[in-house]
N, C-alpha and C positions, 0 to 999 in steps of 0.2 A: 820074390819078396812076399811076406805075406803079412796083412794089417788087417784085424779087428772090425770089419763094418757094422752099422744097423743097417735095418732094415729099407732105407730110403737109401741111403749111401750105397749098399751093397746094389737095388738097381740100378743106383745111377752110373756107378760102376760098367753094368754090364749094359747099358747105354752108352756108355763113354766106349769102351771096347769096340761097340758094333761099328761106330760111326770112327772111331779107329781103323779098323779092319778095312772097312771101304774105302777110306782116304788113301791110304798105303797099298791096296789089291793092284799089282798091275806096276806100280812103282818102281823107278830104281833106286837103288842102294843111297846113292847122291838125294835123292828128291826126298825118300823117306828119311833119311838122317837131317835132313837139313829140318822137314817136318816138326822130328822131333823135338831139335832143338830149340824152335818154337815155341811148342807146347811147353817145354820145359820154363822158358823164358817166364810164359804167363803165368805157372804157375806160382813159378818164384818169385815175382811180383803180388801174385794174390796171397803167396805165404807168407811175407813180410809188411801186410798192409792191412791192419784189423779194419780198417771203415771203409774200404772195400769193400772185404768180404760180408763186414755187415749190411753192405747197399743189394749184397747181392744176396743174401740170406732172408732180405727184409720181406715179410710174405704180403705189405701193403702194397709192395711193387709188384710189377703186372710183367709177363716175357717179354713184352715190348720194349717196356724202359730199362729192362736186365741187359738188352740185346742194343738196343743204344750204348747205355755205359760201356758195355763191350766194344765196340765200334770206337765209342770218342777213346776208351785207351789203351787199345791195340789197333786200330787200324793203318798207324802211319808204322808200325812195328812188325805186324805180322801180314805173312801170306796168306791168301784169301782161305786154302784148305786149311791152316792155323787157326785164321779168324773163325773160320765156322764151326769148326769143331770146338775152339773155345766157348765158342756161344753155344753149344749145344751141350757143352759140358754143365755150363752153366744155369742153361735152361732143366736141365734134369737133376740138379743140387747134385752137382758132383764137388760145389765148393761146400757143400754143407759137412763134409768132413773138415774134422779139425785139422787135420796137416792136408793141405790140397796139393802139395808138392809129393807124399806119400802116395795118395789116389793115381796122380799123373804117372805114377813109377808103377804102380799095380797095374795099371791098364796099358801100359806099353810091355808086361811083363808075357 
């Protein structure tokens, strides 16, 4: 698939990849797909939720409290390698693309 990045997004991208890459390295087939589906999960939640993604867009908020709201609304949801990589997706504006559900498809691509 291929999407349109700027410049902030296309790192974040390839941040979101690395920390991809090493979640899944080593993995089975069961463990990565179920991964995915995860990530997938957040995504689609972050796609469908404008103040949200405004909370996480917001550049008066700090990683700390990014990385909280990650936590209060995924953690009873996601598995801890889910969790993290969400929050690191997050901590690198990987939701600062407008389709964050696109982003999550590019980097698993």
């Amino acid at each position: 698939m291929r999407i349109h990045l700027g410049g902030s997004s296309r790192q974040s991208l390839v941040v979101a990849r690395g920390k991809l890459d090493a979640a899944v390295k080593g993995a089975t087939a069961a463990n990565a797909s179920e991964l995915s589906s995860q990530l997938f999960f957040a995504a689609d939640v972050l796609s469908k939720n404008t103040s949200i993604r405004r909370a996480f867009a917001d550049p008066a908020r700090d990683a700390a409290s990014k990385g909280a709201l990650v936590k209060d609304l995924f953690a009873k949801s996601l598995a801890a390698t889910a969790l993290g990589n969400t929050h690191s997706g997050i901590n690198s504006s990987l939701v600062s693309c407008r389709r964050p559900s696109a982003c999550a498809r590019a980097a698993c691509d």
